[in-house]
N, C-alpha and C positions, 0 to 999 in steps of 0.2 A: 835541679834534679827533676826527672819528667815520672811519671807515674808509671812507665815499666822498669825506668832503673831501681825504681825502690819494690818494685814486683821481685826484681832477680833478686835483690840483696837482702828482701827479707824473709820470714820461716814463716811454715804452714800453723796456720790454727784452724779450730770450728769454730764456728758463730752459729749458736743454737737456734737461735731467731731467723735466719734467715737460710734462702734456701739456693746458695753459691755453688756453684759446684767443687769450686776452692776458693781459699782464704788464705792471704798472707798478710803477718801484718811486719810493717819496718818501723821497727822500736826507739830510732834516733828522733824519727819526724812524729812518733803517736799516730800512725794510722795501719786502716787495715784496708787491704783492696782487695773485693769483691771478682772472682770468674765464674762465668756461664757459658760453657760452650766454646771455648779457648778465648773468650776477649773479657779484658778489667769491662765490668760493666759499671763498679760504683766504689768509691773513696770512702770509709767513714772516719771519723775520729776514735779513737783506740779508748779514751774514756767516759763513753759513750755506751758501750758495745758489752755484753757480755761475750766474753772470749773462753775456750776450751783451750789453755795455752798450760795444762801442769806439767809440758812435757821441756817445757823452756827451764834456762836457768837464769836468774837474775846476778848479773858479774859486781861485785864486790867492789869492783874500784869503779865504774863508772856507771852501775844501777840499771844498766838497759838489760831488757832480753833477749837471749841467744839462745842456740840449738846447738846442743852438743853432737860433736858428729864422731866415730869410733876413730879418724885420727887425727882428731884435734882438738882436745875439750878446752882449749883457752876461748873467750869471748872475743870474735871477731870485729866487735864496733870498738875496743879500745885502741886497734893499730893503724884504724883506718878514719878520714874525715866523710863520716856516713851523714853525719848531723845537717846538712843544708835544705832548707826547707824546700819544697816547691815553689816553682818562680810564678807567680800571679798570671793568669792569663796562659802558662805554656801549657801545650798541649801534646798531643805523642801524633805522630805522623804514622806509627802502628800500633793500635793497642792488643796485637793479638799475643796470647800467651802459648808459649809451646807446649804440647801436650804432654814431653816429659818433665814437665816443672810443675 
């Protein structure tokens, strides 16, 4: 998994401490990735981090957090294989983020 696929797949937070212009963090791998100015500038580890995340739910059967969206409040990491960590050394040949995400 390269560090914009888990950009798309995962939900906005704040991170009070820092100063991103957005925040997503993807709840299968524990991380949050940092934007400034449409590009991930930086990866942290999710247990690290104080996160502004009360707007997430924690799903019942398999513990991760998701975003309720108005049509489909089921949690989206239990139907899908989101969980594969990042591969060691890969890299994104684009790390820019689209401005409507």
């Amino acid at each position: 998994m390269t560090v914009l696929e888990a950009w798309h797949e995962g939900v906005p937070v704040g991170l009070p401490h820092y100063s991103f212009g957005r925040a997503r963090l993807h709840s299968p791998t524990g991380t949050i990735m940092g934007a400034r100015n449409g590009v991930i500038i930086t990866v942290l580890n999710r247990g690290e981090q104080e996160v502004n995340d009360d707007h997430l739910h924690s799903c019942p059967e398999c513990g991760l957090l998701y975003e309720v969206s108005s049509d489909d409040r089921d949690c989206h990491w239990c139907d899908d294989s989101h969980g594969e960590r990042f591969e060691a050394g890969a890299t994104d040949e684009n790390r820019g983020v689209p401005s409507n995400e």
